[in-house]
C-alpha positions as CSV (number, residue, x, y, z in Angstrom):
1,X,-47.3,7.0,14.9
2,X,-43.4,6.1,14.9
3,X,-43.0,2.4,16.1
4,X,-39.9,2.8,18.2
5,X,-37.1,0.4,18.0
6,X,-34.6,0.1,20.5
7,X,-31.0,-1.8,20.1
8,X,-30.0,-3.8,23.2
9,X,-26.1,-2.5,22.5
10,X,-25.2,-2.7,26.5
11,X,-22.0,0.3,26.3
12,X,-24.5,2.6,24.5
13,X,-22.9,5.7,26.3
14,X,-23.4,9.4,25.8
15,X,-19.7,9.3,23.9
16,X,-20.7,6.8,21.8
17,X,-24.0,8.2,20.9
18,X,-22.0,11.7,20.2
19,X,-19.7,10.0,17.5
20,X,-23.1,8.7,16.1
21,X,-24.1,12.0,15.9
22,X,-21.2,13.5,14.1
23,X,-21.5,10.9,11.6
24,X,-24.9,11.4,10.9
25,X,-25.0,15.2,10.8
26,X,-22.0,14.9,8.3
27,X,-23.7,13.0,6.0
28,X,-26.6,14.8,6.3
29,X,-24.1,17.7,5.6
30,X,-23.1,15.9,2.3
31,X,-26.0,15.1,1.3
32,X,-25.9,11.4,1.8
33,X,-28.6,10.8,4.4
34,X,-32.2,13.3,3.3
35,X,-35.6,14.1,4.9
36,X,-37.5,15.1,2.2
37,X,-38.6,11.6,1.4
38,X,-41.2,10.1,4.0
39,X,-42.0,6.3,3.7
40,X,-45.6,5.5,2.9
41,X,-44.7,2.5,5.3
42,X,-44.0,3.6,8.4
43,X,-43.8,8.0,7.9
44,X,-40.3,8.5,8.8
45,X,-37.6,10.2,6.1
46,X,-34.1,8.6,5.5
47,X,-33.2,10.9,8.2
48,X,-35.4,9.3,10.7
49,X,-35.3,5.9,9.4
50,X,-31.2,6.3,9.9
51,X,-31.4,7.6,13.5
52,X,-34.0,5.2,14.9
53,X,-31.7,2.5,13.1
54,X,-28.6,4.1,15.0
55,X,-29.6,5.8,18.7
56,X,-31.7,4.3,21.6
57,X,-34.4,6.7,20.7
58,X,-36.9,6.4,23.3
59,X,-40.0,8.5,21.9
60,X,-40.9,11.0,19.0
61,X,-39.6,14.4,20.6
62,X,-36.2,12.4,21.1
63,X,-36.1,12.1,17.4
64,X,-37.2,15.6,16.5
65,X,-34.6,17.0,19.2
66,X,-32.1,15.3,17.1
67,X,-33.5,16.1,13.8
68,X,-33.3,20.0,14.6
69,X,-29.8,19.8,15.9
70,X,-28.5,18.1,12.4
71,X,-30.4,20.5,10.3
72,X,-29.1,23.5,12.3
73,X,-25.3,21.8,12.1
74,X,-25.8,21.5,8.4
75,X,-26.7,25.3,8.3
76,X,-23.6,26.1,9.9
77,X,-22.0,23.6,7.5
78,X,-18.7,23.6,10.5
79,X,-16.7,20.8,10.1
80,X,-17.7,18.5,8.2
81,X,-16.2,15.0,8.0
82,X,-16.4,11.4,9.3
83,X,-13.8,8.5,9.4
84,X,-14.3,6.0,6.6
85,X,-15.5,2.9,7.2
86,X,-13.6,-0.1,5.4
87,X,-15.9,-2.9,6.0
88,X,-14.5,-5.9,3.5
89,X,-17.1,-8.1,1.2
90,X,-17.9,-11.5,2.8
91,X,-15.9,-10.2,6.2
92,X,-17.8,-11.1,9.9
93,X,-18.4,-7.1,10.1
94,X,-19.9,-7.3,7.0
95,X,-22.2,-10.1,8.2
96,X,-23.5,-8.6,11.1
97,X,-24.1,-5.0,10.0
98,X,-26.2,-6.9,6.6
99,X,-28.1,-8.6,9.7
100,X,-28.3,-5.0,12.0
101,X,-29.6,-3.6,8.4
102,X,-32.0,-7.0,8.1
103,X,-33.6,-6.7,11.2
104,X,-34.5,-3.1,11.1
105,X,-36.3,-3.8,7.7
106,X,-38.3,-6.8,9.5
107,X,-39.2,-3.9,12.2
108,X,-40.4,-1.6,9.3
109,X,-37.7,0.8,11.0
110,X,-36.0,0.7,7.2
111,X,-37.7,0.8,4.2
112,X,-37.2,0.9,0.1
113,X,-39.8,2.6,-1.3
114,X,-39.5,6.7,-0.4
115,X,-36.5,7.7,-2.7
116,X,-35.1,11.1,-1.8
117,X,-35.4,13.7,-4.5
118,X,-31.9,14.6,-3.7
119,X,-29.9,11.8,-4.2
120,X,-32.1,9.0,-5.4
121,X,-31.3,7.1,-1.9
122,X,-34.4,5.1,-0.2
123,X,-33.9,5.2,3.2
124,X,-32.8,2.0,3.4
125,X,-30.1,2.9,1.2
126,X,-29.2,6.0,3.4
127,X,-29.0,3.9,6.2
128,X,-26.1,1.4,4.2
129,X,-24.8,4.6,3.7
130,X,-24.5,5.0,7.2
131,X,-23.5,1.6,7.8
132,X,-20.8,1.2,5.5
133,X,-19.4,4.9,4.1
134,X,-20.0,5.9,1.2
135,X,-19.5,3.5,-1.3
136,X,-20.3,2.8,-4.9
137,X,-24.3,2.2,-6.7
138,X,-23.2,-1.1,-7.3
139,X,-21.9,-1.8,-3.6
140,X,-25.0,-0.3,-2.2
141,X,-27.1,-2.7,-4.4
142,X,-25.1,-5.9,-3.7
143,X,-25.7,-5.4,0.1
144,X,-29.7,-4.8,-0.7
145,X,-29.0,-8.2,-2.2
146,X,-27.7,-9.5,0.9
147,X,-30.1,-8.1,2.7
148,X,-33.0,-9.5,1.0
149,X,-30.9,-13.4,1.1
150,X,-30.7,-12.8,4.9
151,X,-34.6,-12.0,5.6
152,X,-35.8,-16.2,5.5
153,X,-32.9,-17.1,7.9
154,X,-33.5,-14.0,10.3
155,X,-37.1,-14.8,10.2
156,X,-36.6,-18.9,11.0
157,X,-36.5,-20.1,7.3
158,X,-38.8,-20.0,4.2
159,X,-42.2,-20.9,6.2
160,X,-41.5,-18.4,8.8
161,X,-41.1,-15.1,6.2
162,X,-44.6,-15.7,5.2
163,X,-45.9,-16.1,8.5
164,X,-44.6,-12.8,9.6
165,X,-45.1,-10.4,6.5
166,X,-48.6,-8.9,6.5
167,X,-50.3,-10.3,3.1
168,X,-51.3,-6.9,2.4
169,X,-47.7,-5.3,3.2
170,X,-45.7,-3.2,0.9
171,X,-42.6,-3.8,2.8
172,X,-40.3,-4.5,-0.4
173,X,-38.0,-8.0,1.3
């Protein structure tokens, strides 16, 4: 069963949702974002990990709905593009899409350990993809870093990480 996440982003309109579409049906396009790796963790693919992470998705044929519609666009393989994102190290942007990304992978909406066969992404890494454009292996690892240095203070400090992770969890922090 999909644990459903919801954002509490209050002009969450159908506009904006469509421009989240785009994006995420180009990169799936591109290859950037894949659903042929499934999380041992929580059972989604990047593809699902990156769209409950994105879209108020309220239940499990929501998600498939919008899973079919990327795979048919990326058949059609129309217009593909999305706008670069320049999102600058250490900026306030940067800071709160490394907590958005944080607070997924406390709600096991994220994960690390189901690397696509296609590009080597985890779907945590699909979903920096997302986040940020596409940008460098290195980048990509540095913000893992950052997201890993954020999980004690997102979690109320050393004591409270440990009293939240699940001692038999896989969850990679």
């Amino acid at each position: 069963m999909i644990e459903i996440w919801k954002q509490t982003d209050s002009d969450n309109t159908e506009v904006k949702t469509e421009e989240i579409l785009t994006k995420v049906k180009s990169m799936y396009a591109l290859g950037y974002i894949t659903d042929d790796n499934p999380s041992q963790i929580n059972g989604c693919t990047g593809l699902s990990q990156v769209l409950l992470y994105s879209l108020p998705i309220d239940n499990e044929l929501d998600l498939l709905e919008y899973e079919e519609g990327i795979h048919d666009f990326a058949e059609e393989m129309e217009d593909v593009h999305f706008g670069t994102v320049d999102i600058p190290r250490g900026s306030f942007l940067e800071r709160i899409s490394v907590i958005k990304l944080a607070q997924a992978v406390i709600g096991s909406i994220l994960t690390d350990d189901n690397h696509s066969g296609w590009n080597k992404f985890s779907g945590l890494e699909q979903a920096i993809c997302y986040e940020f454009g596409p940008i460098p292996l290195n980048r990509i690892s540095e913000i893992k870093e950052k997201i890993k240095s954020m999980m004690p203070e997102i979690l109320g400090g050393v004591r409270g990480r440990e009293r939240y992770r699940p001692k038999d969890s896989k969850a990679v922090y």
